[in-house]
C-alpha positions as CSV (number, residue, x, y, z in Angstrom):
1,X,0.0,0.0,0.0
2,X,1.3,3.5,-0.6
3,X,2.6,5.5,2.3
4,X,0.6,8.2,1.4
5,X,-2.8,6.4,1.8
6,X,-1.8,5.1,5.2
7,X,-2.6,8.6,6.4
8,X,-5.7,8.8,4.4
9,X,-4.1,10.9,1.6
10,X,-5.5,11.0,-2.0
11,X,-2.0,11.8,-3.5
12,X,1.4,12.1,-2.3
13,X,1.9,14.8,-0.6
14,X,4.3,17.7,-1.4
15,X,5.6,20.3,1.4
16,X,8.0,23.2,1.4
17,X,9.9,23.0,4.6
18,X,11.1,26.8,5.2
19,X,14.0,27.3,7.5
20,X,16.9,29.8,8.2
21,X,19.0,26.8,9.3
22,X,19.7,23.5,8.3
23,X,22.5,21.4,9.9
24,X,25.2,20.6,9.1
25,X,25.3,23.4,6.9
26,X,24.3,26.4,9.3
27,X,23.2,25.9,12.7
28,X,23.2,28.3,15.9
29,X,20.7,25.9,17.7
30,X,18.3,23.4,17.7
31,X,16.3,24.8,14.8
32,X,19.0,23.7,12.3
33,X,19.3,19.8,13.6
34,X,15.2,19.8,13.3
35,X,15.7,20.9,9.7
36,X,18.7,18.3,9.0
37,X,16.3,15.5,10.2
38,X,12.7,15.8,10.0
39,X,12.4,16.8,6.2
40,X,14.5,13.7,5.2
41,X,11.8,11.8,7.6
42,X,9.3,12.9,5.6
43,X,10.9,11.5,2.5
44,X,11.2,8.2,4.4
45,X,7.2,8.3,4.2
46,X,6.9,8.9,1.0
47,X,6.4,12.7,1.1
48,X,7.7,14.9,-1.4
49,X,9.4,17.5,0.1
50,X,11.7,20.3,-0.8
51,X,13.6,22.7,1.8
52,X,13.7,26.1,1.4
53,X,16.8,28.6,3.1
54,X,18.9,31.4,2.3
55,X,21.7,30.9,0.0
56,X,24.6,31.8,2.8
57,X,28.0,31.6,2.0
58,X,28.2,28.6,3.9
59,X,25.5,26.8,2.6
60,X,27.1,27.4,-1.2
61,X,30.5,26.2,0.0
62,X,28.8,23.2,2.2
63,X,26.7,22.2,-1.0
64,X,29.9,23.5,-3.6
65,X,27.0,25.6,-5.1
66,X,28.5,28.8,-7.2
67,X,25.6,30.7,-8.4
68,X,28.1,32.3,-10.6
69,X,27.7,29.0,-12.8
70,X,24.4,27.4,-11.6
71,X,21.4,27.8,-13.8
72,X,18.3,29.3,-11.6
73,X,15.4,27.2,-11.4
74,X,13.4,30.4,-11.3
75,X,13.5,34.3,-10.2
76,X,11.3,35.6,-7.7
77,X,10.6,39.5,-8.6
78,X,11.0,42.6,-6.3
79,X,8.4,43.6,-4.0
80,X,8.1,47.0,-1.9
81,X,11.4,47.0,-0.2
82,X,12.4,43.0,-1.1
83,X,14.9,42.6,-3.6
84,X,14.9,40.1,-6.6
85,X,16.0,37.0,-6.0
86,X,16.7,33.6,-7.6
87,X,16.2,30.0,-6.6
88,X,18.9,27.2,-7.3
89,X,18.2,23.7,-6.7
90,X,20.5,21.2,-4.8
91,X,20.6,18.4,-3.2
92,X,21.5,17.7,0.9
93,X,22.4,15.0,2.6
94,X,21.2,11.6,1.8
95,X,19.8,13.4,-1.1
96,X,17.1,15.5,0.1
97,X,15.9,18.6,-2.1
98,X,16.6,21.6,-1.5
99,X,15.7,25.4,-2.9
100,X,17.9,28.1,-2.1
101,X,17.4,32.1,-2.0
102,X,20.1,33.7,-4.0
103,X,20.2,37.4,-2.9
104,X,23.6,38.4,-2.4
105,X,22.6,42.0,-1.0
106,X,21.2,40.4,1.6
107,X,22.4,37.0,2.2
108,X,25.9,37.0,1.3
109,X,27.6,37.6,4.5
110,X,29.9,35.7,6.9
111,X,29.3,33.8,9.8
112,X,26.5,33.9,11.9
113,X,23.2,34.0,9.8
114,X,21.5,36.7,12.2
115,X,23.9,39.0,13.5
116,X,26.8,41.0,12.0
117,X,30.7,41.4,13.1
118,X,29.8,43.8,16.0
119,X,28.0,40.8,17.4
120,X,24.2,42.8,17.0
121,X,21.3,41.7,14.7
122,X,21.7,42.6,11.1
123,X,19.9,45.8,10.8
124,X,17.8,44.8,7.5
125,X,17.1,41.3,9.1
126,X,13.4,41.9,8.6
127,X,14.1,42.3,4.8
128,X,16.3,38.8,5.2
129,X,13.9,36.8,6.7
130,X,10.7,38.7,4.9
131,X,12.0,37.8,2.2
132,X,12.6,34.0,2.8
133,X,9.0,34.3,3.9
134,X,8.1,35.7,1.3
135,X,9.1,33.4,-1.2
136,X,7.9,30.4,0.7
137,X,4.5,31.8,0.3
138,X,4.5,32.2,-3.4
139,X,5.4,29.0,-4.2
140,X,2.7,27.8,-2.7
141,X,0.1,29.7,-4.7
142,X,-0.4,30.5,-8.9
143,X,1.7,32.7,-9.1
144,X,4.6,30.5,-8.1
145,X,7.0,30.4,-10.8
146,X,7.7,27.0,-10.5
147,X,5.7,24.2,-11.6
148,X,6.3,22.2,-8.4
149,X,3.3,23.2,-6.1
150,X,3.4,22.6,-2.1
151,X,0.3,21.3,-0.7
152,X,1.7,22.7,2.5
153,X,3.8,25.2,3.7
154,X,5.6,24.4,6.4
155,X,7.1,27.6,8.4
156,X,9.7,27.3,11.6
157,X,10.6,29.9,13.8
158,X,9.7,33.8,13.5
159,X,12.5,33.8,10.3
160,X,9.6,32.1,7.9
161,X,6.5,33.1,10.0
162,X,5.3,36.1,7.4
163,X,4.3,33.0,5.0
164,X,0.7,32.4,6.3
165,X,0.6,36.5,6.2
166,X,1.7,36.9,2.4
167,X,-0.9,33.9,1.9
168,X,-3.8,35.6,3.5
169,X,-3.3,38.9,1.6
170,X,-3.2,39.4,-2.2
171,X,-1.7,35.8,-3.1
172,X,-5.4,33.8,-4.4
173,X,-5.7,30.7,-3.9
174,X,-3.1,28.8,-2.0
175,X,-1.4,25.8,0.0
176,X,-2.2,25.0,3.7
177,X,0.3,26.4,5.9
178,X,1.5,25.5,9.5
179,X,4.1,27.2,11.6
180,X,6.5,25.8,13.9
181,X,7.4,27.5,17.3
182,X,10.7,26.2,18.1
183,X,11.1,28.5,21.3
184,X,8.9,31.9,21.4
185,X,10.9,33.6,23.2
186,X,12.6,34.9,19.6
187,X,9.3,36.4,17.9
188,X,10.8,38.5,15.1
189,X,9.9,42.1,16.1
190,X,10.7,45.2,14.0
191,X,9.7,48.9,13.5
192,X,6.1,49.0,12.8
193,X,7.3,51.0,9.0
194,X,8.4,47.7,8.3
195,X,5.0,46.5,6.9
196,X,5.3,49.1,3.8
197,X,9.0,47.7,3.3
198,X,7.7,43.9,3.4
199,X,4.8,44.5,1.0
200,X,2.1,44.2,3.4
201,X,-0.7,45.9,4.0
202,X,-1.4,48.2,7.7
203,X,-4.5,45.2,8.4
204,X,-1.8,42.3,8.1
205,X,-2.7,41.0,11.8
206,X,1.3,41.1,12.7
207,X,1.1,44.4,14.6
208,X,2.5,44.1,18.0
209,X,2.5,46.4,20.4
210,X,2.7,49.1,17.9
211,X,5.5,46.9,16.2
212,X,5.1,44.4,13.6
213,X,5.9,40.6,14.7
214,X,6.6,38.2,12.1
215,X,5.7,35.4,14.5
216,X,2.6,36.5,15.4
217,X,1.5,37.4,12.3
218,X,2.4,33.8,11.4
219,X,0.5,32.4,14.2
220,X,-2.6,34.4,13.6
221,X,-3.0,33.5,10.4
222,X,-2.0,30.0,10.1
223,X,-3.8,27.0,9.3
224,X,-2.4,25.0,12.2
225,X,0.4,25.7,14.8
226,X,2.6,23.2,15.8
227,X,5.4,23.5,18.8
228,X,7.9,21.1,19.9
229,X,6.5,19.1,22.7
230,X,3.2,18.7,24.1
231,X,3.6,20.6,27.6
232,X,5.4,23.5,26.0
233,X,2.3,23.6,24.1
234,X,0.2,24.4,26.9
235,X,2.6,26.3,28.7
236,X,2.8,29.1,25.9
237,X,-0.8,29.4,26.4
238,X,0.2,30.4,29.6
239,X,1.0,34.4,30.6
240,X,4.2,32.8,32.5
241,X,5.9,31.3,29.1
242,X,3.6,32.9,26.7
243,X,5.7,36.1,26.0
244,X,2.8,38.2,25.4
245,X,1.2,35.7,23.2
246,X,-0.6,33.6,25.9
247,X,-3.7,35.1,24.5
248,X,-3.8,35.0,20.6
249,X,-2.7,31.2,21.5
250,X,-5.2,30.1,24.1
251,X,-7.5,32.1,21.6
252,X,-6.1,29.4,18.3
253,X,-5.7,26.4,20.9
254,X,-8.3,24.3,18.7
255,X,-4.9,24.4,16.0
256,X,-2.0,24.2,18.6
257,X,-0.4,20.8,18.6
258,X,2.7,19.6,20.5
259,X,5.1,17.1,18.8
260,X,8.3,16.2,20.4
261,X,11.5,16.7,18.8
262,X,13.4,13.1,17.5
263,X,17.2,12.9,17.4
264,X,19.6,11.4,14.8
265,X,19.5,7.8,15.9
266,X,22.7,7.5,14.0
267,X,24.7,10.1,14.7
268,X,23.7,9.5,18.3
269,X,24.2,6.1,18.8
270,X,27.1,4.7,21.2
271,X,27.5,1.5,19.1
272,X,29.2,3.3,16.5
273,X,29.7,6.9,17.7
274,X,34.0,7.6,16.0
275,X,33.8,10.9,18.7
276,X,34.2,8.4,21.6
277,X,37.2,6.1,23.1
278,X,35.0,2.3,23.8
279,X,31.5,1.6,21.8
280,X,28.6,-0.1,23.8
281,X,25.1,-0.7,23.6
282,X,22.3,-2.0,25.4
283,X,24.6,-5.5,26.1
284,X,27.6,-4.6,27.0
285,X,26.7,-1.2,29.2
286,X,30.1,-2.4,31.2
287,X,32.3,-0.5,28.3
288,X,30.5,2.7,29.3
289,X,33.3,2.8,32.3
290,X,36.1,3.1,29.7
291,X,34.9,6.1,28.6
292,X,33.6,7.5,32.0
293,X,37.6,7.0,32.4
294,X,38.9,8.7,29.5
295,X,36.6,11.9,30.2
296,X,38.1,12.0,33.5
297,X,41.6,12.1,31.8
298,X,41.2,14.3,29.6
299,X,39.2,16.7,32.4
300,X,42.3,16.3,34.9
301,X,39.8,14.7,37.2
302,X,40.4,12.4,39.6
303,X,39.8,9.1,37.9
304,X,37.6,7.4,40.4
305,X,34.7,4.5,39.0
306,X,32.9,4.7,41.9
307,X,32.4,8.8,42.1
308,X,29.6,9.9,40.0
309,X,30.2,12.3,37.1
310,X,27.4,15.1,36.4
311,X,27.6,16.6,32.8
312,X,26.7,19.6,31.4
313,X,26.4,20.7,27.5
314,X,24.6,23.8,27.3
315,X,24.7,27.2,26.4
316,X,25.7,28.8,30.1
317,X,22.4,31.2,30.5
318,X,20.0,31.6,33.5
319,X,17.2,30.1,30.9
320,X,19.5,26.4,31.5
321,X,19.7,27.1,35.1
322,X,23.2,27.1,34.8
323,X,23.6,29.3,37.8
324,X,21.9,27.1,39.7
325,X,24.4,24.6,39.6
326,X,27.7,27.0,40.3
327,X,25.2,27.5,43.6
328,X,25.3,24.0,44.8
329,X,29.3,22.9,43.7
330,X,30.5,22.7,47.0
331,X,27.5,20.6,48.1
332,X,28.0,18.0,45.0
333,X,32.0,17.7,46.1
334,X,30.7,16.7,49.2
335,X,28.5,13.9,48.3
336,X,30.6,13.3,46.6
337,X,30.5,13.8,42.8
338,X,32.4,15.3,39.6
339,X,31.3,18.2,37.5
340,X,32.4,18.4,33.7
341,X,30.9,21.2,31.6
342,X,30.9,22.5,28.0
343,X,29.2,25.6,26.8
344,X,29.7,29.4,26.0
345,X,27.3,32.3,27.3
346,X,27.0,35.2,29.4
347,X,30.2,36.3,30.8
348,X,29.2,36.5,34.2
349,X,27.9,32.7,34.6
350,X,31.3,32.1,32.6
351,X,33.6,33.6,35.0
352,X,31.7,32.0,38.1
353,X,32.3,28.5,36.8
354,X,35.5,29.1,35.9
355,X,36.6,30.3,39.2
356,X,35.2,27.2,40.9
357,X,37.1,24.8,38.5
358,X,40.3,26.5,39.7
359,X,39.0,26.0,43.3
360,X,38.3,22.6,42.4
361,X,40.6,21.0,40.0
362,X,40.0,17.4,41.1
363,X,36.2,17.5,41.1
364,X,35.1,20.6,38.8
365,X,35.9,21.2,34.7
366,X,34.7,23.5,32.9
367,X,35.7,24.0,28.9
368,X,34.3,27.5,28.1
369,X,33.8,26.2,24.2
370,X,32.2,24.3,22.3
371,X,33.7,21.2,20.9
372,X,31.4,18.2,19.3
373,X,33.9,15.8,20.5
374,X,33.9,16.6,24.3
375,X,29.9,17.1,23.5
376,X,29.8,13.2,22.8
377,X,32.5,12.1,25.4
378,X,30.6,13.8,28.0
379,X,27.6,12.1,26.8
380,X,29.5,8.8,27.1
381,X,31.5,9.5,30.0
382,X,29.1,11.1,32.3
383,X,27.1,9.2,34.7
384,X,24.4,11.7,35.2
385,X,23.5,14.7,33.0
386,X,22.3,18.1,34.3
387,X,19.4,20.2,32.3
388,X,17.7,22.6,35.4
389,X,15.9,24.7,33.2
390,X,13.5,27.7,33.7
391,X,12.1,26.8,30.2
392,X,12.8,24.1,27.7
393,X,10.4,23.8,24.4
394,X,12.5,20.4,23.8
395,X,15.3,20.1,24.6
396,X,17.5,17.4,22.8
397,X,20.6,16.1,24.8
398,X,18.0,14.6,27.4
399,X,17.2,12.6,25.0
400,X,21.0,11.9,23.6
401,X,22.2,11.3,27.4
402,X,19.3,8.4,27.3
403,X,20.8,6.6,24.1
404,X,23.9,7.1,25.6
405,X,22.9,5.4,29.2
406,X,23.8,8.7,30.9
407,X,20.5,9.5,33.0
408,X,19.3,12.7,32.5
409,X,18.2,15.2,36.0
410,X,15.7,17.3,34.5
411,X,13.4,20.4,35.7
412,X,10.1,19.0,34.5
413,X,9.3,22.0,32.3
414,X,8.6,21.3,28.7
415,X,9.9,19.1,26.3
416,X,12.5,17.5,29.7
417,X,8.8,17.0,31.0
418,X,7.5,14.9,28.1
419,X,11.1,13.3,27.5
420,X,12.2,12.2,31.0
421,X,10.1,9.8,33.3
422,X,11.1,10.2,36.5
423,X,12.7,7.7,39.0
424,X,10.1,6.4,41.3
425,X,9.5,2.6,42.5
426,X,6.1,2.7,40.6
427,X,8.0,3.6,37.2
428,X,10.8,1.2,38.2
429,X,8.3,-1.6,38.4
430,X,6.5,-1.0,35.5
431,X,9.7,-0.5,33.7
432,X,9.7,3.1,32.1
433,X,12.2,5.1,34.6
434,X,15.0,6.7,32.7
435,X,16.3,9.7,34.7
436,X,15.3,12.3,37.9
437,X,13.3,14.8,37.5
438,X,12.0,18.0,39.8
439,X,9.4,20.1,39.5
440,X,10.6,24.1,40.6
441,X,13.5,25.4,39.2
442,X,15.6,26.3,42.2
443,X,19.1,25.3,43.9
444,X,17.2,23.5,46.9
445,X,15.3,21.4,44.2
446,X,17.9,20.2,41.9
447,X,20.8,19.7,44.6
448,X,17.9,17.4,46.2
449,X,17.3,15.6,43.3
450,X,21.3,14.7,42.8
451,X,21.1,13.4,46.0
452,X,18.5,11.2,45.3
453,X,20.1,10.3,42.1
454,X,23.5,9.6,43.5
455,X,22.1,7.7,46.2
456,X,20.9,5.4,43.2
457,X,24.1,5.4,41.9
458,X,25.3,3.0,44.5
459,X,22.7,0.2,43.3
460,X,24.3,-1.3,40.5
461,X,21.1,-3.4,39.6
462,X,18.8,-0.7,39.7
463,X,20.9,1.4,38.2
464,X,21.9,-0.8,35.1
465,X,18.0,-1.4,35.0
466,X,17.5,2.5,34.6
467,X,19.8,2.7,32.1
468,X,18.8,-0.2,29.8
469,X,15.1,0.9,30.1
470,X,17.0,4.8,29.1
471,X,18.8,3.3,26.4
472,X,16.2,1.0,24.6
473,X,13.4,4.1,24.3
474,X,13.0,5.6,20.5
475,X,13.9,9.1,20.0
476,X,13.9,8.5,16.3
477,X,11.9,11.2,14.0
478,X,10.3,8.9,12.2
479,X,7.8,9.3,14.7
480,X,7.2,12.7,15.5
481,X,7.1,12.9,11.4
482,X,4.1,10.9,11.0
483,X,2.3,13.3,13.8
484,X,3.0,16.0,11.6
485,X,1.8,14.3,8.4
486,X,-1.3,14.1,10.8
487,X,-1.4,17.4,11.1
488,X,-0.8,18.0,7.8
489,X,-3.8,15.7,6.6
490,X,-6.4,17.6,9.4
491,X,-5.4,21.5,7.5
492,X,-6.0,19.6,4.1
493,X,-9.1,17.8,5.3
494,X,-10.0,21.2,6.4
495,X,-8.8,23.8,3.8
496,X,-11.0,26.8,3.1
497,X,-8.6,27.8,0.1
């Protein structure tokens, strides 16, 4: 039976992913590995789909694209304040499609894809990314000049949010779209003078505050609204997390679906990860020591099997609850326990870990940095791996610390909440316990919750149990991507257009 009529499809369906990252090619966070996975998932279930990002200098050089010699597969015309612009087709890893926007006066630039040299946003970043949505949009309607026409549009973050907008004004009949919030803190807002330089008209429905906001333009007009785990879902309804959008969501709730994040099963997988010294799996969980001693070494800690070691790969921000833990590091020695962590941020957390390293050379490292290798010998080294944060849409290396064995202490907040199932002799019994969680973001909370974890620590059997049940749990996308095909077919099912 086709794919496609397993979801109660008429045809195979064809989507335009829209991104301003895809890994490996671009990435400043988790946007860019959800773009590097979940459209080749789609493809996996038959889908036909085709991702659409700016044509950076490091995307042309990743892909060995020169537009100088590459035949355009079509030219988008200006609008307003939006430059021409071309499209050239290429192909990703493991082939998947992809459509890129070649505008050198605005996307030909080094480095980060948001902010300039002087380490501030790109002052025309509303013409960028209006662009990008603006494109995505047209494609999906008569005008397009392609061809190739999207059944959906699929729009992440505030960078492609102004899709569903373009769509509702002036654009005729057109694809379904849905946006993806990928954290909502980051909402795209600009002068309110930038509707006349974007093409749009003053009744657009992005106005914010006197300001225009590409995401909440997107998620006002959107055919459905999808976020990255099922409690951040309901808690950007919420005025706490909702970043003044708590209302306009509860308001669209009816469209609002959570999805988890997946992971690169691959990539992350300890059988065959090249970034770490001894490979184990499920069977032979006894290898994991190797590497919980090579970490050590190449930390300068004290290479002791039966002290537990709590990693850390984040970016060192209040928002991680980072500063939590430089709080409690004299109260983990004590336990005792070993601190290794990776990350860059704000100065101030910075300084304050690196100061207690020095204190504690034995028992504290920290690499301001970020290296994948370390990333993945933490992952395999560690015993224990610290995420305390205030907020987490998703969250991913909960999830890799779990493939990896390495049980995961989590603030239940978000995706950690939806990810982690907490320690408890009910959840032990019934076999689904894979890590600690706590429910208030505070020093008191999580330094009581490593207690309780390395308390644990000294049962091997449970322990091992833990981590087999951690281990054995799938993370892959190929199940998150047939929820959004689900959402997909509910818009279609549903069109007005």
């Amino acid at each position: 039976m086709p794919v496609h009529t397993l979801f109660g499809l008429e045809k195979i369906l064809k989507v335009i992913f829209a991104t301003s990252e895809l890994a490996p090619l671009i990435k400043t966070g988790g946007l860019a590995d959800v773009s590097g996975s979940l459209p080749g998932a789609f493809a996996r279930l038959g889908l036909d789909v085709q991702v659409l990002l700016p044509a950076y200098p490091a995307v042309l050089r990743g892909l060995a694209v020169d537009p100088a010699s590459a035949t355009p597969v079509a030219t988008v015309p200006a609008l307003a304040r939006l430059p021409e612009a071309q499209l050239l087709a290429a192909r990703g890893a493991q082939g998947l499609k992809l459509l890129l926007v070649h505008c050198p006066a605005l996307f030909d630039r080094p480095g980060n894809p948001y902010l300039g040299p002087d380490g501030k946003d790109w002052p025309d970043n509303d013409l960028r990314f209006g662009l990008l949505s603006r494109i995505a949009a047209l494609l999906g309607t008569e005008k397009s000049p392609l061809a190739w026409r999207p059944d959906v549009i699929h729009c992440n973050d505030w960078q492609a949010a102004l899709a569903p907008v373009y769509l509702a004004y002036g654009l005729g009949q057109h694809a379904a779209s849905v946006v993806t919030v990928h954290n909502l803190a980051y909402q795209g807002i600009f002068p309110a003078d930038a509707v006349a330089r974007l093409g749009l008209p003053p009744e657009s429905g992005a106005e914010f505050y006197g300001k225009l906001s590409f995401l909440k333009g997107g998620l006002a007009c959107a055919d459905a609204i999808t976020t990255v785990s099922p409690t951040y879902a309901q808690e950007i309804c919420t005025e706490a997390l909702g970043f003044g959008l708590h209302g306009l969501l509860s308001r669209r709730a009816n469209v609002l679906t959570g999805i988890l994040n997946g992971i690169d099963t691959e990539y992350w997988n300890p059988a065959a990860d090249p970034l770490i010294v001894q490979h184990y799996d499920v069977h032979t969980l006894r290898n994991k020591s190797i590497n919980k001693r090579a970490l050590q070494a190449a930390m300068s800690l004290a290479i002791e099997d039966a002290v537990p070691v709590l990693g850390v790969v984040s970016r060192l921000v209040e928002q991680k609850g980072i500063d939590l833990v430089a709080e409690i590091v004299a109260e983990l020695i004590a336990l005792p326990a070993q601190l290794v962590i990776q990350g860059i941020g704000d100065q101030d957390i910075e300084e304050r870990l690196l100061a207690l390293a020095k204190k504690y050379p034995r028992q504290v490292a920290v690499r301001v940095a970020f290296d994948e290798g370390l990333a993945h010998m933490i992952e395999a080294g560690a015993d224990l791996f610290l995420m305390p944060s205030r907020f987490e849409p998703c969250g991913m290396n909960q999830m890799y610390s779990q493939r990896y064995g390495t049980l995961p202490i989590v603030c239940r907040t978000g995706g950690l909440a939806d990810s982690v199932v907490d320690w408890t002799p009910a959840t032990l019994a019934a076999g689904t316990a894979t890590g600690f969680c706590f429910a208030t973001p505070s020093a008191k909370d999580l330094l009581g919750t490593i207690r309780r974890a390395t308390d644990l620590f000294r049962h091997a059997t449970i322990w091992s149990t833990l981590q087999r049940n951690a281990m054995t749990r799938d993370f892959g996308w190929e199940r998150s991507a047939a929820q959004y095909v689900e959402v997909y077919r509910r818009v279609l099912r549903g069109a007005r257009h």
